[in-house]
C-alpha positions in Angstrom: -10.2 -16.9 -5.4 -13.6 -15.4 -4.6 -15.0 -11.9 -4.4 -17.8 -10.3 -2.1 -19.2 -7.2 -2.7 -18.8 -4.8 0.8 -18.9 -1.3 2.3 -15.8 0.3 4.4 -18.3 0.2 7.7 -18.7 -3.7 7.7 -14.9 -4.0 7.4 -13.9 -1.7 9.9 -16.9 -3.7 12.4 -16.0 -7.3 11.0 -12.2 -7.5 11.5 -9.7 -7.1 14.3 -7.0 -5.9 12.1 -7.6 -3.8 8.8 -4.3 -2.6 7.2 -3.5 0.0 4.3 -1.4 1.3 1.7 -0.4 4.2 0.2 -2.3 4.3 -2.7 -5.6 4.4 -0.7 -4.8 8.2 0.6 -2.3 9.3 -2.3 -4.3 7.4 -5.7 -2.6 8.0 -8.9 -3.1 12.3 -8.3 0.9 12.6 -7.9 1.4 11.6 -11.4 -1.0 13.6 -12.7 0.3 16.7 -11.3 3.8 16.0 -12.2 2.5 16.1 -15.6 0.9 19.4 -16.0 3.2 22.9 -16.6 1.0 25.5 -15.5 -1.3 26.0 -12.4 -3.8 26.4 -14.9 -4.2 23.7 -16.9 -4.8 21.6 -13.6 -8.2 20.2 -13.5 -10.1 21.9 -10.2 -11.9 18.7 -9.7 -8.8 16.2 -9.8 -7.5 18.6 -7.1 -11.0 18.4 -5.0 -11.6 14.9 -5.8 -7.7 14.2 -4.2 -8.8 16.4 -1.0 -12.3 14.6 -0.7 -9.3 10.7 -0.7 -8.0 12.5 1.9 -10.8 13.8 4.2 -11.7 9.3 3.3 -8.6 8.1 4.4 -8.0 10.5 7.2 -11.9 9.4 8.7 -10.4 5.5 8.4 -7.3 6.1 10.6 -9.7 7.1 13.3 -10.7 3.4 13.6 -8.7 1.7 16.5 -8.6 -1.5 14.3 -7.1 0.4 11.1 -3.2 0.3 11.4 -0.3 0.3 8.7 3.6 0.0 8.9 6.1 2.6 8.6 7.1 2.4 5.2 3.9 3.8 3.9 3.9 6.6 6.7 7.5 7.0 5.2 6.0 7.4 1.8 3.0 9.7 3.0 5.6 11.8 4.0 7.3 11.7 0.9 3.8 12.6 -0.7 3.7 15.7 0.9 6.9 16.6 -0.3 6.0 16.0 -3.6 3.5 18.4 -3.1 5.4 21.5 -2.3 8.2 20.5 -5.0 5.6 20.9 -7.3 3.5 23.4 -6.2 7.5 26.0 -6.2 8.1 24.3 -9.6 4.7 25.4 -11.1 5.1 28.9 -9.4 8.7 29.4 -11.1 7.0 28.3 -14.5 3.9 30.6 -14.5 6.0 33.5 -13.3 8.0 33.4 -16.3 4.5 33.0 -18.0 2.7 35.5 -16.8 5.7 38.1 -18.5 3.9 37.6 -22.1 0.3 39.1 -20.9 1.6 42.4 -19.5 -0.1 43.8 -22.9 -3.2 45.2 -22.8 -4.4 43.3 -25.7 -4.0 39.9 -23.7 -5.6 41.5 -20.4 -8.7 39.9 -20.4 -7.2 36.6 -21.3 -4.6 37.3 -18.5 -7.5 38.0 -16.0 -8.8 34.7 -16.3 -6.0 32.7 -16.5 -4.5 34.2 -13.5 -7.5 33.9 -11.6 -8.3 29.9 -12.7 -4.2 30.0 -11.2 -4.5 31.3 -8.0 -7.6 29.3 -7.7 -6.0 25.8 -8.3 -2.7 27.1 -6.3 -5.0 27.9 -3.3 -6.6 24.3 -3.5 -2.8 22.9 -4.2 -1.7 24.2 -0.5 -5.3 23.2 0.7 -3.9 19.6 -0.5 -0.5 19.7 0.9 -1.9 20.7 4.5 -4.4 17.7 4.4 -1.4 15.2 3.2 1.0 16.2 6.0 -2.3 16.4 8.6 -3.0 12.4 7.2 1.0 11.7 7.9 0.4 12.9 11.5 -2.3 10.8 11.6 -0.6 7.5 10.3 2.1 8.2 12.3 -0.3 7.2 16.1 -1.3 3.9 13.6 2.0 2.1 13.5 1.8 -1.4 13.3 5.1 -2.4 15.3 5.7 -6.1 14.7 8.2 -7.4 17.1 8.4 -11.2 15.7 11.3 -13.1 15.1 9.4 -14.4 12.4 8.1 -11.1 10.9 11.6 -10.2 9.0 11.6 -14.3 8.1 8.2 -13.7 6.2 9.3 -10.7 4.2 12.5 -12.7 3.2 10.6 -15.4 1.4 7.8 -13.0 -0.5 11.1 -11.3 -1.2 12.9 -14.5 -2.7 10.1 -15.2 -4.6 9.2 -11.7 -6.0 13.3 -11.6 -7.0 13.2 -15.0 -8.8 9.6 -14.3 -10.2 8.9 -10.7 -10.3 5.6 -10.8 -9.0 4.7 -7.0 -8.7 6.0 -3.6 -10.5 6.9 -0.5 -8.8 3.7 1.0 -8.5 4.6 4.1 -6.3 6.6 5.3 -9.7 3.8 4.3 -11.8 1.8 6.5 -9.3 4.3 9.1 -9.2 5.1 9.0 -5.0 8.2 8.1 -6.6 10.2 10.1 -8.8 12.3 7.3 -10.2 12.2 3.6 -10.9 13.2 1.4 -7.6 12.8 -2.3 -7.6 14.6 -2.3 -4.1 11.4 -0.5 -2.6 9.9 -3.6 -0.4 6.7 -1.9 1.1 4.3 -4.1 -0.4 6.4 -7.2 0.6 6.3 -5.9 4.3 2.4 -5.1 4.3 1.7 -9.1 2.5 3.8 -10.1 5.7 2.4 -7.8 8.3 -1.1 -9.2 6.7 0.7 -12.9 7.3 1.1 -11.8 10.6 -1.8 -10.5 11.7 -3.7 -13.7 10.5 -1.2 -16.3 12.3 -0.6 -14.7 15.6 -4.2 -13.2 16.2 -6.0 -16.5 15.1 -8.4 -14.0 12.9 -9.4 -12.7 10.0 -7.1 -9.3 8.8 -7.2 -7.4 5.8 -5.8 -5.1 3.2 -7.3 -2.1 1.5 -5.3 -1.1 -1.4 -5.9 0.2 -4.7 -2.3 -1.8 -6.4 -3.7 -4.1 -8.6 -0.1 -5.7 -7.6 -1.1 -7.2 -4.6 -3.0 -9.6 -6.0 -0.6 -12.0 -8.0 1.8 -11.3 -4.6 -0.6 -12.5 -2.4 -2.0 -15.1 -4.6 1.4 -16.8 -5.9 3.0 -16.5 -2.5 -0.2 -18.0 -0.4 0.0 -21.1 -2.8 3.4 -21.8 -2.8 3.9 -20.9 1.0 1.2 -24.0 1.8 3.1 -26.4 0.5 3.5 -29.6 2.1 7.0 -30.0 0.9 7.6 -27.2 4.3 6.3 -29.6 6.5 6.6 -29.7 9.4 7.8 -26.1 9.4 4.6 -24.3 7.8 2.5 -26.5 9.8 1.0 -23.8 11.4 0.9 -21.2 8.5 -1.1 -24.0 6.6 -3.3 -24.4 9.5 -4.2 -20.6 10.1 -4.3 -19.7 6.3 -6.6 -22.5 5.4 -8.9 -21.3 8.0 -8.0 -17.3 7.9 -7.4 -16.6 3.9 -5.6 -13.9 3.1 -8.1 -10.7 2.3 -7.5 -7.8 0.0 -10.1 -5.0 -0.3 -10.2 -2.3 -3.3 -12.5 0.3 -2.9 -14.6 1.6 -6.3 -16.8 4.5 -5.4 -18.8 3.3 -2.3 -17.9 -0.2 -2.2 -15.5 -2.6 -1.6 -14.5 -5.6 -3.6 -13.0 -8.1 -1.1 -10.4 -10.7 -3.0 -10.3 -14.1 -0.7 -7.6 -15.8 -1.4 -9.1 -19.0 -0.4 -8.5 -21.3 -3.5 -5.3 -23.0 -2.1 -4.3 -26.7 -3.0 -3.1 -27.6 0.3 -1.9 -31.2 -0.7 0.0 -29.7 -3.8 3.9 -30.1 -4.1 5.8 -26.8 -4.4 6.0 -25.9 -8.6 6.4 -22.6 -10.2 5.2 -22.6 -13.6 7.1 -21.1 -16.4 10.9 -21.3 -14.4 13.5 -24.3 -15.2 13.5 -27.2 -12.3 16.5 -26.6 -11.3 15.6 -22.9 -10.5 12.4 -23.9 -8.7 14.2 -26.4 -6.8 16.6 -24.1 -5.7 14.0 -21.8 -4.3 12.6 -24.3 -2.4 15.8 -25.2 -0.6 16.2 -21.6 0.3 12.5 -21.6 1.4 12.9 -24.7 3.1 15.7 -23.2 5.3 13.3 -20.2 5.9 10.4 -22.5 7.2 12.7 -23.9 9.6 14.2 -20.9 10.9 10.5 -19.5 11.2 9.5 -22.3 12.9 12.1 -21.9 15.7 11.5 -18.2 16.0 8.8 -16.7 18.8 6.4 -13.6 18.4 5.4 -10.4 20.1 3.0 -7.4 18.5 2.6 -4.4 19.7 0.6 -0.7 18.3 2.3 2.7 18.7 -0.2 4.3 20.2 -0.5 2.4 23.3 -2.6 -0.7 22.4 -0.9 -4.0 22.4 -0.9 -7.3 21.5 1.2 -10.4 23.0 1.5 -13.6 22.8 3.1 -17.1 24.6 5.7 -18.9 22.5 
């Protein structure tokens, strides 16, 4: 795997496709929030700093080329919701706060307190209108995927993230969950979407995310998914991977560091380290009747708002 060092304007002008995730609008802000008991013992500047993600990722969806699926519009959504929850849960707390300054020994402390309050309430609505503005937004930037072979994709990286666990649940990490949920399959259905783009468009597509987790996902699957023990069914996934790597972009400050997955064996047999033979083996029969399903299966992509993509069997 290699690594360039790039700005957001030279990957929006160098690739047809550049998909995201939720992390690159909602960061790790959520669980921060959820932590705090009082309006005002919220940090101003996490609050502004969130907005300013925001106003970022809102600017990025204006690119034609910059699309995502609906699972992470789903989860914007859920984002926003977050929001409010918290924003009436704070307001029932302080209320019943606020009771123990009505002296006029703890006015001045009061004054300054309530004002730091309504200060960081007023950005907190500030935040919520953005998020649901940005959900409008992603909503026009719908990848819609209509491939046979689409669902096939996410059905491996699936059957190997099971057997394997190759990624965590971030959005709980994150806090754009409020529980634990290992059945959430987002990032399985952006790694295939990213499959997609790269196999059907003949071109380079990438991901900007700030989960750490799509790397071994990307990684593990794009070695074992070359294998030639899927021959003749991967033929073509070998052929467009080996010269379209996968790419995953994580933005820090004003750059971008671009992970290309381009250190694939392509003449390596199918082996998953630290798993029993027999439990590899069985994966790779299930895989191999996955390859051949994919390989009889045809394609079509199309964006929601009005641009389109289509290809011949």
């Amino acid at each position: 795997m290699s690594r360039v060092i790039t700005n957001l304007e030279e990957i929006l002008e160098n690739f047809q496709c550049v998909l995201f995730d939720t992390s690159i609008g909602a960061s790790n802000f959520m669980r921060y929030l959820q932590s705090k008991s009082s309006f005002s013992s919220i940090d101003k500047e996490r609050i502004l700093e969130e907005i300013r993600v925001l106003e970022d990722t809102r600017k990025l969806t204006s690119a034609r080329n910059v699309l995502t699926i609906e699972e992470v519009v789903n989860e914007f959504c859920k984002f926003v919701e977050l929001i409010g929850r918290n924003i009436a849960f704070l307001s029932n707390s302080e209320r019943t706060d606020f009771k123990g300054f009505r002296d006029l020994y703890f006015q001045r402390r009061f004054d300054k307190i309530y004002s730091k309050s309504i200060e960081n309430k007023r950005l907190l609505y500030q935040l919520q209108i953005d998020a649901y503005d940005l959900y409008k937004k992603c909503k026009r930037r719908i990848l819609k995927i209509e491939d046979d072979r689409y669902p096939i994709l996410i059905e491996m990286i699936q059957l190997l993230d099971k057997s394997i666990e190759l990624k965590r649940d971030t959005n709980y990490r994150e806090g754009t969950r409020e529980s634990p949920n290992t059945s959430s399959d987002t990032d399985e259905k952006l790694l295939a979407a990213l499959y997609s783009q790269i196999i059907n468009n003949e071109d380079d597509a990438i991901l900007l995310t700030r989960d750490t987790d799509f790397y071994r996902l990307t990684g593990v699957c794009s070695r074992l998914f070359v294998s030639p023990d899927f021959l003749p069914y991967n033929e073509q996934f070998r052929e467009r991977i080996k010269k379209f790597p996968p790419l995953i972009a994580t933005p820090k400050e004003k750059e971008y560091g671009v992970e290309i997955f381009d250190d694939l064996y392509f003449d390596d047999y199918f082996l998953i380290k630290n798993i029993s033979y027999r439990m590899s083996e069985s994966i790779k029969c299930k895989l191999t009747d996955l390859w051949r399903k994919f390989s009889e299966s045809s394609y079509e992509i199309s964006v929601s708002d009005n641009l389109s993509l289509s290809h011949p069997n």
